[in-house]
C-alpha positions as CSV (number, residue, x, y, z in Angstrom):
1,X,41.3,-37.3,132.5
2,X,43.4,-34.7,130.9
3,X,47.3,-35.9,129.4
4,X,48.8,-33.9,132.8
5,X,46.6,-36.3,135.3
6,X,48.0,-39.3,133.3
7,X,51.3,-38.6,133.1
8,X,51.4,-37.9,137.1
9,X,49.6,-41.1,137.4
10,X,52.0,-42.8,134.9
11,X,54.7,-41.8,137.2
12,X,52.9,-43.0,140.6
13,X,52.5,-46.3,138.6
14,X,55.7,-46.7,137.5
15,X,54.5,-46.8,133.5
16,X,56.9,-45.3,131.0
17,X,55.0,-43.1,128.9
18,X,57.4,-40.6,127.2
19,X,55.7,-38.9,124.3
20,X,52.8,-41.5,123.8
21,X,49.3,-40.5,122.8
22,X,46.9,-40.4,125.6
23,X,45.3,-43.6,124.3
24,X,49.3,-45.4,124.2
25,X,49.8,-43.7,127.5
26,X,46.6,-45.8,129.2
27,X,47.2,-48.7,127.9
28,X,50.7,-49.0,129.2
29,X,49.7,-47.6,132.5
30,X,46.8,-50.3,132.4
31,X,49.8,-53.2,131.3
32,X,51.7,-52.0,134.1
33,X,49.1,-52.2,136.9
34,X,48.7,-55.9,135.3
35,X,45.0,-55.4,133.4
36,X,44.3,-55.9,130.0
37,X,44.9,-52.5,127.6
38,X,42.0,-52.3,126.6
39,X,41.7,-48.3,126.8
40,X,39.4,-47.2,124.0
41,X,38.5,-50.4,122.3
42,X,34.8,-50.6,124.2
43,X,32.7,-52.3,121.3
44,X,29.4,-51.0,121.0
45,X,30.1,-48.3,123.8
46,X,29.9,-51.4,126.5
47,X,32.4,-51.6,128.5
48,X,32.1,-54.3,132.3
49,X,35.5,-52.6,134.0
50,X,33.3,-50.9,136.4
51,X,35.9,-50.3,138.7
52,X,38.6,-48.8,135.7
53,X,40.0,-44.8,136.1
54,X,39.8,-44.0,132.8
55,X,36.0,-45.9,131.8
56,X,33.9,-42.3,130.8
57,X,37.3,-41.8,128.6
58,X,37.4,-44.9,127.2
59,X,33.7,-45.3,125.7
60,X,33.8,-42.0,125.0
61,X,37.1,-42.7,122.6
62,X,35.9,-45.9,121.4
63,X,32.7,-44.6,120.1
64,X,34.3,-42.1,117.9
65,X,36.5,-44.9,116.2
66,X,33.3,-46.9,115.5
């Protein structure tokens, strides 16, 4: 998901996002839906929100961090 699909989500959401990084901007759009943020921080590239928007993102992110 590109920073223009999550910033039109933010808004349909309600999330304030301003000038966030696209990792910032997930987790508070994942806060404001009432989930954990937990956008990026997969350990070991597993991840068991099956059911999340941004999952490919996320493992993606949080293997290049490890």
């Amino acid at each position: 998901m590109n920073m223009q699909q999550i910033r039109q989500l933010a808004r349909e959401k309600g999330a304030k996002i301003g000038n966030m990084t696209k990792v910032d901007a997930v987790r508070m759009i994942q806060l404001t839906e009432g989930n954990f943020d937990c956008f990026a921080r997969a350990v070991d590239g597993h991840c068991d929100q099956g059911e999340c928007l941004f999952q490919a993102d996320c493992v993606k992110l949080a293997a290049k961090s490890n």
